[in-house]
C-alpha positions as a printed NumPy array, in Angstrom:
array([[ 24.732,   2.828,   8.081],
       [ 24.306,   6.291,   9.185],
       [ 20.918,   7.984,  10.028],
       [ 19.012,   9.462,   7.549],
       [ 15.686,  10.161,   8.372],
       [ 12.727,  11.221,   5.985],
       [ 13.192,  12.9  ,   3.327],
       [ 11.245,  14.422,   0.74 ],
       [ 13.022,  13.085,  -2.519],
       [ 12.867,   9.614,  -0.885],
       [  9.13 ,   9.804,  -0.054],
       [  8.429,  10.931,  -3.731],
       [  9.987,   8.206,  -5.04 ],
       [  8.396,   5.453,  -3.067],
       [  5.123,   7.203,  -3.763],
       [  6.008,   7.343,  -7.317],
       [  6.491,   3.442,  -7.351],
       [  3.378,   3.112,  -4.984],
       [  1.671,   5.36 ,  -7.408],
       [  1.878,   2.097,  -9.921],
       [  0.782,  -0.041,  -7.9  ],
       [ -2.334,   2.256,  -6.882],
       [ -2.413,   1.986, -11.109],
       [ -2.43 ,  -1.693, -11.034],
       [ -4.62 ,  -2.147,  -7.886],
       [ -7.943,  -1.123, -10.544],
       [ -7.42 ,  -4.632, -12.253],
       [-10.036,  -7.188, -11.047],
       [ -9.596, -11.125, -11.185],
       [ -9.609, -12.219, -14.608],
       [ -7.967, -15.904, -14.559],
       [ -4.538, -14.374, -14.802],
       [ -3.461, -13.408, -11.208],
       [ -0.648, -11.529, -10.432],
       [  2.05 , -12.551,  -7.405],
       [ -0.09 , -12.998,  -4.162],
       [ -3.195, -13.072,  -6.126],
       [ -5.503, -16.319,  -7.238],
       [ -7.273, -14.735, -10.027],
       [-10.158, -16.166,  -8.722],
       [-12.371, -12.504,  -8.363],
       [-14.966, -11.848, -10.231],
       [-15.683,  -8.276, -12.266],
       [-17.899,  -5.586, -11.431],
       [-19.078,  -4.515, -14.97 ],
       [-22.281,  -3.34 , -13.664],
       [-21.425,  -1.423, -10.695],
       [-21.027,   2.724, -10.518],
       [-18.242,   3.621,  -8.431],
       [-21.202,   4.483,  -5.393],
       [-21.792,   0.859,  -5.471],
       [-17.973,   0.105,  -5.396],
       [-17.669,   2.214,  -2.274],
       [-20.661,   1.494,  -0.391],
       [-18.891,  -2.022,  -0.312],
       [-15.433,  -0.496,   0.237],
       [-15.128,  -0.615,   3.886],
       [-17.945,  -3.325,   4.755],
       [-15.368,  -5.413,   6.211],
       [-11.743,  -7.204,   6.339],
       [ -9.834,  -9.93 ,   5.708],
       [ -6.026, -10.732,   6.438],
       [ -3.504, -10.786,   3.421],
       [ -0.388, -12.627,   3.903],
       [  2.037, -11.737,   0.816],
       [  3.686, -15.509,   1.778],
       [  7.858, -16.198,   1.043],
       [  8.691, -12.468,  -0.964],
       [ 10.926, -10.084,   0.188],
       [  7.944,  -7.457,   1.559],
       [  8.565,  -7.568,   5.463],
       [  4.688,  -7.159,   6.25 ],
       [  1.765,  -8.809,   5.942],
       [ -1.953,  -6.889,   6.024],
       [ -5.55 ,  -6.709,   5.595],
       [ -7.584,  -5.504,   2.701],
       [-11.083,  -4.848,   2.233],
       [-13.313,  -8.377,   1.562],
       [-14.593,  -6.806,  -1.727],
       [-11.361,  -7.297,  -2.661],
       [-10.539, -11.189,  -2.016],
       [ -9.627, -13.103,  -4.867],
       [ -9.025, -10.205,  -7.12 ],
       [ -5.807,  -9.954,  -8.79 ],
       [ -2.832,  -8.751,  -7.077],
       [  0.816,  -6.864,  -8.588],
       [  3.948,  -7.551,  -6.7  ],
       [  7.503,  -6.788,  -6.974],
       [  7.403,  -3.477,  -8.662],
       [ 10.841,  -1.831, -10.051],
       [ 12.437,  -0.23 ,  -6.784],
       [  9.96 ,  -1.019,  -4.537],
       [  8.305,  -4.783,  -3.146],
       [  4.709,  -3.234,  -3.882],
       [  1.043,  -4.578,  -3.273],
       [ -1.795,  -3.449,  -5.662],
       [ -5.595,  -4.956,  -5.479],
       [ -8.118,  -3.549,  -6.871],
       [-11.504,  -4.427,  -8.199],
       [-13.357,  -2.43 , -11.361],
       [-17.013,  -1.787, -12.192],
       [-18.766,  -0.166, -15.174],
       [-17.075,   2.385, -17.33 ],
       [-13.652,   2.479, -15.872],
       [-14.984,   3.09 , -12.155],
       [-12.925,   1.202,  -9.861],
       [-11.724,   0.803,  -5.663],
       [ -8.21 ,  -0.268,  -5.189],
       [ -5.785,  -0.793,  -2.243],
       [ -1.565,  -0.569,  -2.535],
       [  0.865,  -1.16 ,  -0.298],
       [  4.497,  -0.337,  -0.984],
       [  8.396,  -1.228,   1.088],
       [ 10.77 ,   0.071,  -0.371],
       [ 13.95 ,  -1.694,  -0.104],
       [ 16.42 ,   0.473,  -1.784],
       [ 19.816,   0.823,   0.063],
       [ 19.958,   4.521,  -0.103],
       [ 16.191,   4.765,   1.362],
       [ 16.378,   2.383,   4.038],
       [ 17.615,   4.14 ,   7.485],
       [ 18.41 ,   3.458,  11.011],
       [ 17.196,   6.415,  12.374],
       [ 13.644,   7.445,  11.404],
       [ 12.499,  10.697,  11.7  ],
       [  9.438,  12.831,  11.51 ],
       [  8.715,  14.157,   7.278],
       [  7.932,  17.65 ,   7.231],
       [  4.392,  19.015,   7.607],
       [  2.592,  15.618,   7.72 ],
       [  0.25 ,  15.364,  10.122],
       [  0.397,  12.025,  12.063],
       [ -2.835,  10.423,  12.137],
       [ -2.285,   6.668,  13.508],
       [ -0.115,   4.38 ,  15.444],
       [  0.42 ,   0.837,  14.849],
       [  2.095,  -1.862,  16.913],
       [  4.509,  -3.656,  14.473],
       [  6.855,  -6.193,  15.965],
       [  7.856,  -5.14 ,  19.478],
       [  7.498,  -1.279,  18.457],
       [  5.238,   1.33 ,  17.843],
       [  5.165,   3.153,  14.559],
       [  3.964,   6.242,  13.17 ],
       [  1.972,   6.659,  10.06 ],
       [  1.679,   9.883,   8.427],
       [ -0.674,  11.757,   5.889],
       [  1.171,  12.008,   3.102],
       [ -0.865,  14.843,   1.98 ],
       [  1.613,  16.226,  -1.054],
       [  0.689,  12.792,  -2.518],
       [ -3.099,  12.685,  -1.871],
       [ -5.57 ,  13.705,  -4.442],
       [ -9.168,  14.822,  -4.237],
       [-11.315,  15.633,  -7.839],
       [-14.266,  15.043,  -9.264],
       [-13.349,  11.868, -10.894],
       [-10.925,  10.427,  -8.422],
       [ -9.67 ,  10.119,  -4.497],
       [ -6.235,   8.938,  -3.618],
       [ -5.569,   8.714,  -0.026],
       [ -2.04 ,   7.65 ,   0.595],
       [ -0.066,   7.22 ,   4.169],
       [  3.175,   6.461,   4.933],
       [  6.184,   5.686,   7.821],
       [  8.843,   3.695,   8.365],
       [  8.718,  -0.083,   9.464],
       [ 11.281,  -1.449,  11.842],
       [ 12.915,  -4.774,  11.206],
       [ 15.885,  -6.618,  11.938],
       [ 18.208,  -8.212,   9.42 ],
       [ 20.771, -10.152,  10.747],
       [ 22.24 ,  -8.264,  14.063],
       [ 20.975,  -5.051,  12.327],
       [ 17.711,  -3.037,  12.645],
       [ 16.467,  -1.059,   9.854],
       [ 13.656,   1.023,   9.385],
       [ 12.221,   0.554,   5.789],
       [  9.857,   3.076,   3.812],
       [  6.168,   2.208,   3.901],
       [  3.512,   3.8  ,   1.838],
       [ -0.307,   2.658,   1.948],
       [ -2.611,   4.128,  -0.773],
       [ -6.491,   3.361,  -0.986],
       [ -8.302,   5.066,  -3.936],
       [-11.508,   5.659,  -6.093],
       [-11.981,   6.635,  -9.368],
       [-15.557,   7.413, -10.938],
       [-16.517,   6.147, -14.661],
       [-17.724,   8.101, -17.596],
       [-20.302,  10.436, -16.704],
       [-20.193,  10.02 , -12.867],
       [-18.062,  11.897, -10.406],
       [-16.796,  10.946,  -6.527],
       [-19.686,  11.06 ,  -4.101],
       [-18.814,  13.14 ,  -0.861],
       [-19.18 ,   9.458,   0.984],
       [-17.285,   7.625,  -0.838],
       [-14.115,   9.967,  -0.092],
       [-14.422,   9.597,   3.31 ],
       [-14.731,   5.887,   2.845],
       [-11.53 ,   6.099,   0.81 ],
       [ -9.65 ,   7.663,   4.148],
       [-11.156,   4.281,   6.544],
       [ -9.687,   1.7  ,   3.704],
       [ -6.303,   3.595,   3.981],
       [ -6.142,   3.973,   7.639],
       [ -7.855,   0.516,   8.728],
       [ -4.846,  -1.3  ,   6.2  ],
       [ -2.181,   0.93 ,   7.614],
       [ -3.476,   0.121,  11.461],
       [ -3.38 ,  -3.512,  10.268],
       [  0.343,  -3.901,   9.362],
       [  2.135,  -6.826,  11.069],
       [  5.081,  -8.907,  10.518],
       [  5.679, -10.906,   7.341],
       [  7.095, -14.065,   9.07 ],
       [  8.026, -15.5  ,   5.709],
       [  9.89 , -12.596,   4.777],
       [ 12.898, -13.2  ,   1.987],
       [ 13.822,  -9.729,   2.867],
       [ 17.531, -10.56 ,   4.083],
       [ 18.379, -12.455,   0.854],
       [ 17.075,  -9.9  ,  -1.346],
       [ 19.122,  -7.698,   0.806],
       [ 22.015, -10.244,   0.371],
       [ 21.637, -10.052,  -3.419],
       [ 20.923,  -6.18 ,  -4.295],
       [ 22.824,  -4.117,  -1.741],
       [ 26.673,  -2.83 ,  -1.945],
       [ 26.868,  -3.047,   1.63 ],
       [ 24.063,  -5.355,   3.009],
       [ 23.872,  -5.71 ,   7.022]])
């Protein structure tokens, strides 16, 4: 497979599926969980979306996505555990967990791999004009996770933080570097807006998940590979 490095169509389109997950990740636990999720979370009808954040980064816990084909395991926020959870998105093996309060506020988490044969690469490179902001051991390497600041939106009613970089990972004798987006996000209710806090709060969720990436050792990501790829390794 020849090197292809970033680029900016592929990055839009893994944010685009990410972007549905980020969509999803607003659903709390209702009794009907999603893959990876126990549906055991309870609502937050009564909460503003300063509540919702002043929670937001309070602490972690690890998520293990178990046997699917996403190569990476994480943590998300404790508010979060036992909420609902989307998986296997259309193009993408994509993470959304999210937890609502009153009026259609809501906090959410996403993670997104994207597993598409003409995204995946063997030579990662640097995407134009983001700003690298973390580094994060995964495996036996170090990888570089980016801003992805064409993505990231900041109004009155909502803050989407996104990152993203490429994680390394060997499938049979070959290693590929796979597409990685992380996405945390706020939105306010009816009559409220984002409070200048809770944006910043926002940018810890998406850079404390992104810092906590690590290996998926029950990855099914060389079948899936096996099954959807013209060329697999």
């Amino acid at each position: 497979m020849p090197g292809q490095g970033f680029s900016r169509r592929r990055l839009l389109q893994t944010s685009a599926a990410l972007a549905a997950a980020t969509g999803l990740a607003g659903c709390s636990g209702d009794g009907e969980s999603g893959n990876g999720g126990d549906g055991s979370g309870e609502g937050n009808s009564g909460t503003t979306v300063q509540d919702l954040c002043s929670r937001f980064p309070g602490g972690f816990v690890a998520y293990d996505v178990g046997a699917v084909p996403t190569i990476c395991d994480f943590d998300i926020p404790a508010v979060l555990e036992g909420n609902s959870s989307s998986g296997d998105l259309p193009g993408d093996n994509g993470w959304g967990i999210g937890s609502d309060g009153a009026n259609g506020s809501r906090i959410g988490v996403a993670v997104g791999i994207n597993l598409n044969e003409d995204a995946v690469t063997d030579e990662p490179g640097e995407p134009r004009g983001e700003p690298a902001v973390a580094d994060v051991e995964f495996g036996s390497e170090t990888v570089t996770l980016y801003s992805f600041e064409r993505a990231n939106i900041s109004s009155e009613t909502d803050e989407i933080y996104k990152l993203n970089g490429h994680l390394p990972y060997t499938v049979g004798d070959t290693k590929l570097y796979f597409p990685v987006n992380i996405s945390s996000n706020a939105r306010a209710g009816a009559d409220e807006s984002i409070p200048e806090d809770c944006r910043a709060s926002v940018m810890e969720v998406a850079h404390r998940v992104g810092k906590s990436l690590r290996v998926n050792e029950e990855t099914t990501v060389e079948a899936h590979l096996e099954q959807r790829w013209d060329d697999p390794p």
